[in-house]
N, C-alpha and C positions, 0 to 999 in steps of 0.2 A: 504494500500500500504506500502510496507516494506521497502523501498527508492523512488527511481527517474527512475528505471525499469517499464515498462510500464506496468500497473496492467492488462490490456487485452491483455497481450502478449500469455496468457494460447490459448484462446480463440480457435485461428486459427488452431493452430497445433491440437485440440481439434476434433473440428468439421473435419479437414481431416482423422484424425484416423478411427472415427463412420464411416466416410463414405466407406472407406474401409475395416474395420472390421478387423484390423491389431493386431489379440492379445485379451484378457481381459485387460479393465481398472480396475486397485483394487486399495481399501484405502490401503499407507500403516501403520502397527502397530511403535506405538512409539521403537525409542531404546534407552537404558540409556546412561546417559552423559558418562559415563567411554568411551563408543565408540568414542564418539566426542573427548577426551582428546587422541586418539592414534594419531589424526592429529593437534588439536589445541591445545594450552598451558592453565592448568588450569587457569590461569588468566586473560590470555584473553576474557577465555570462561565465567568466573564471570562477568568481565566487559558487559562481550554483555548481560548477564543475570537482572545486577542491574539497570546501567546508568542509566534506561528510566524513574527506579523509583526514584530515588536519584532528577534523574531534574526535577520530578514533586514536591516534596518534596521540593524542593530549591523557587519551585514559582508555584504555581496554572498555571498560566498565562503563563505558557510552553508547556499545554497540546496542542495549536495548534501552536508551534515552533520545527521545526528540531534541533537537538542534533546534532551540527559540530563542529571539535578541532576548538580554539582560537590560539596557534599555534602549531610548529612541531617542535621536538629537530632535528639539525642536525645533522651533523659527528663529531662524537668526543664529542658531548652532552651525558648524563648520560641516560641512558632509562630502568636503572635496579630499580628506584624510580621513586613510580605514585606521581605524583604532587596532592596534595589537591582539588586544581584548576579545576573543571570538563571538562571543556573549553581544557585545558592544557593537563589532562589526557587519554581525547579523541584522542588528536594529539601522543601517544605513541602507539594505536591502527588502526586508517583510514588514508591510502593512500591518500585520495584526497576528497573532496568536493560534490563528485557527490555518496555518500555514508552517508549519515546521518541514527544517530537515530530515528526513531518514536515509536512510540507507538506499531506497530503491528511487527516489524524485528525481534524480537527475536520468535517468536511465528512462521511467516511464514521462515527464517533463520532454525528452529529445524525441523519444518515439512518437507521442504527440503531437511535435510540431511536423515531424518526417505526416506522419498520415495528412495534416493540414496542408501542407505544400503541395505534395501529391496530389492531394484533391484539387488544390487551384492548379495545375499543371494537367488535369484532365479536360478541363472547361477550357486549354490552349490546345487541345492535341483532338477538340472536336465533341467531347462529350455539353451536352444541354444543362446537366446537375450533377453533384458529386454530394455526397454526406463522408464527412471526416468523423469518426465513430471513437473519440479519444476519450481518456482519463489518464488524470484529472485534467479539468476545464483550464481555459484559457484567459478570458476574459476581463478578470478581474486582476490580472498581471500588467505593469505598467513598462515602460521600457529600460527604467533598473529598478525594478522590484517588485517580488511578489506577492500577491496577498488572495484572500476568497478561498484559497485551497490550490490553486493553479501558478505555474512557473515562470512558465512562457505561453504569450497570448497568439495563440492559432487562429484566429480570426484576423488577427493583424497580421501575421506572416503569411496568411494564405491571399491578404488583399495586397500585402508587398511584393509577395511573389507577381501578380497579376500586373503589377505595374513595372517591374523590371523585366516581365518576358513581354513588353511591348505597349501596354492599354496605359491611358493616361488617365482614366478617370474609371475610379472603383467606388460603391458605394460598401456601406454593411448597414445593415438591420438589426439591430439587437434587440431580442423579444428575452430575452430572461427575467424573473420577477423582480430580480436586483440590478442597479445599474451599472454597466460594465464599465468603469471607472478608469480600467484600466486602458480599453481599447479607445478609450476618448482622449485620456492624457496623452498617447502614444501619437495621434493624428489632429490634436487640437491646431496647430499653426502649421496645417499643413490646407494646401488648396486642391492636390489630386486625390482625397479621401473624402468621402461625404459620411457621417455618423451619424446615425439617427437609432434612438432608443427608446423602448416604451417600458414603466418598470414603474417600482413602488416610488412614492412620493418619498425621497431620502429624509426628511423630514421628519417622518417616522420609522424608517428602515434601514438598513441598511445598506450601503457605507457610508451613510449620514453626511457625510463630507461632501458629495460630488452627486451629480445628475437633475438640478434645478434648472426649469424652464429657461432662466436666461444664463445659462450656460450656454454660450454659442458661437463658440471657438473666435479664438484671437490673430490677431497679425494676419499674414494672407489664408488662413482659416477661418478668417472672422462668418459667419454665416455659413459653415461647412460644418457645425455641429447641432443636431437640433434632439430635445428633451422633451419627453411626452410620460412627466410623472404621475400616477393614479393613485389615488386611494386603495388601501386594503380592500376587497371583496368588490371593488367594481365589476358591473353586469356585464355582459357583452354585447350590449349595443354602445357602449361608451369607450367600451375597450375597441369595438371597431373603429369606432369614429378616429381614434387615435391612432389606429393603424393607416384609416385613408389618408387621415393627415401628411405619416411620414412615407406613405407612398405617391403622393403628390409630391414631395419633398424631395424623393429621391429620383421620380421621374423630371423635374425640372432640371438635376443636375445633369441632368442625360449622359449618367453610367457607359460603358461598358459592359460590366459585369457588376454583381451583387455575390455580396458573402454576409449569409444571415447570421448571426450566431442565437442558437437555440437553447436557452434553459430549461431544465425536465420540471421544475416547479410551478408554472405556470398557474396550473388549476387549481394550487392549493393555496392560491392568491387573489386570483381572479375567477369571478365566475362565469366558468367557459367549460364545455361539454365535449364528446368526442368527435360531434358534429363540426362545432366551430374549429376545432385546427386543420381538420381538412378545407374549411373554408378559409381560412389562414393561407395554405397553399397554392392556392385557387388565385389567392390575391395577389399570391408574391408573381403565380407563372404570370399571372394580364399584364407585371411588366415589361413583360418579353427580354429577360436579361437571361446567359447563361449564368448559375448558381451555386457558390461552394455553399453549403451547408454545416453547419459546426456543432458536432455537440457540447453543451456547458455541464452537464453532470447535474446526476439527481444527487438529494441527501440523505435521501433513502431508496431500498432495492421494493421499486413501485408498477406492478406488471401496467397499469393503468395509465402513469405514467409515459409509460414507456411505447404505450399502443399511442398517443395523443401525439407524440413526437414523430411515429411513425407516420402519422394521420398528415400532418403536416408534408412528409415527402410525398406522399400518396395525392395527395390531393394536388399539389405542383407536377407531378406527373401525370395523372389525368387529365389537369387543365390545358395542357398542349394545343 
């Protein structure tokens, strides 16, 4: 397990795929680190690479202890020096607590990002949609640091990839119940990424810090970020409305391509049935973009779940 993401969160969405026959599942091929550094900072990307080893080295008797900062520089604290301090050093890199080191995140963190690349590198070689089937999630990873349970942000490497094999203008969608804080930091002052998110009112949710409506990106991103926060238990007629919003939004940018990132929590936020995510799909194909799809991970191993996610690719590929 590579955090605190539920290590059977694959599982569900697994088994609904088979059973519908949604596609080939394929392994994907490794890609080199140079890819991961167009979205993460080489240093950061060393740190996620050593730590695990450094802390075993420091004491045997850490092999079955999580790797969590001791604390966090604030505002106006120095963060261009790694403290010695490992404890210390970590809190230059993680968001929050519910994101530790083990033993296995760097290994399952890389294969993640390899499956997300992959997937946008199938929508260049001719494929309509690809679903990147990872754990743990992405999303909530900034470009040096991770947090939400994820390392590196798949969503963003798969719309980097999209723009370095040639497409100038990528959008993403982010439907997870939480806002992806991370994938917005990563593309805020940027003009060839368009981010648009629909998710809980941070206000009362989680990561509190980040995804308010006038959030909307700075410098030549200025108006290349847009924010569509809800209230707890919103119906789905208001939940659409938000969706047509940011798909008016993303059709004005006039994309290329679209890379949605999908949260498996959706319904236990919003109320939305297993009708409506197929009609979720429905929406995304009427833009007529080809589409990486991304999974963000359940918190729990949720068969229900796991069918609504499915419901989603299903309904993008009927809408054809």
């Amino acid at each position: 397990m590579a955090g605190r993401e539920h290590a059977g969160a694959l599982a569900p969405v697994l088994s609904a795929l088979e059973r519908r026959g949604l596609g080939r599942i394929v392994t994907p091929h490794g890609v080199p680190l140079v890819s991961l550094e167009r979205v993460h900072t080489p240093r950061y990307l060393h740190f996620l690479r050593t730590a695990w080893s450094e802390w075993l080295a420091r004491d045997p008797r850490n092999a079955g202890r999580e790797l969590l900062p001791s604390h966090w520089p604030l505002r106006g604290m120095r963060e261009d020096v790694e403290p010695l301090d490992l404890g210390a050093r970590a809190g230059l890199y993680c968001s929050d607590t519910r994101t530790p080191l083990t033993a296995g995140s760097w290994t399952a963190a890389k294969t993640g990002a390899d499956c997300a690349v992959n997937a946008a590198h199938a929508l260049r070689v001719g494929e309509r949609g690809s679903f990147a089937l990872t754990q743990p999630p992405g999303r909530h990873a900034g470009a040096d640091w991770c947090g939400g349970g994820g390392y590196l942000n798949n969503a963003a490497l798969a719309a980097q990839h999209l723009l370095d094999d040639g497409l100038q203008r990528v959008a993403i969608l982010d439907l997870g119940p939480h806002h992806g804080h991370g994938t917005q930091h990563i593309f805020y002052h940027r003009a060839d990424v368009l981010f648009a998110s629909i998710h809980l009112d941070p206000q009362a949710a989680w990561p509190w810090y980040a995804g308010y409506a006038n959030e909307t990106g700075a410098g030549a991103g200025l108006h290349h970020t847009m924010n569509l926060p809800l209230a707890e238990g919103t119906g789905g007629a208001q939940w659409f409305a938000a969706l047509e919003t940011g798909c008016v939004k993303l059709a004005m940018f006039r994309p290329e391509a679209l890379v949605v990132s999908l949260g498996g929590e959706l319904a236990a936020h919003f109320a939305l049935d297993g009708g409506d995510f197929l009609r979720i799909g429905e929406r995304i194909a009427h833009l007529g973009l080809p589409a990486v799809f991304v999974f963000e991970g359940l918190d729990h191993v949720d068969a229900a779940a796991g069918t609504h996610l499915v419901n989603v690719l299903e309904g993008f590929e009927t809408a054809a």
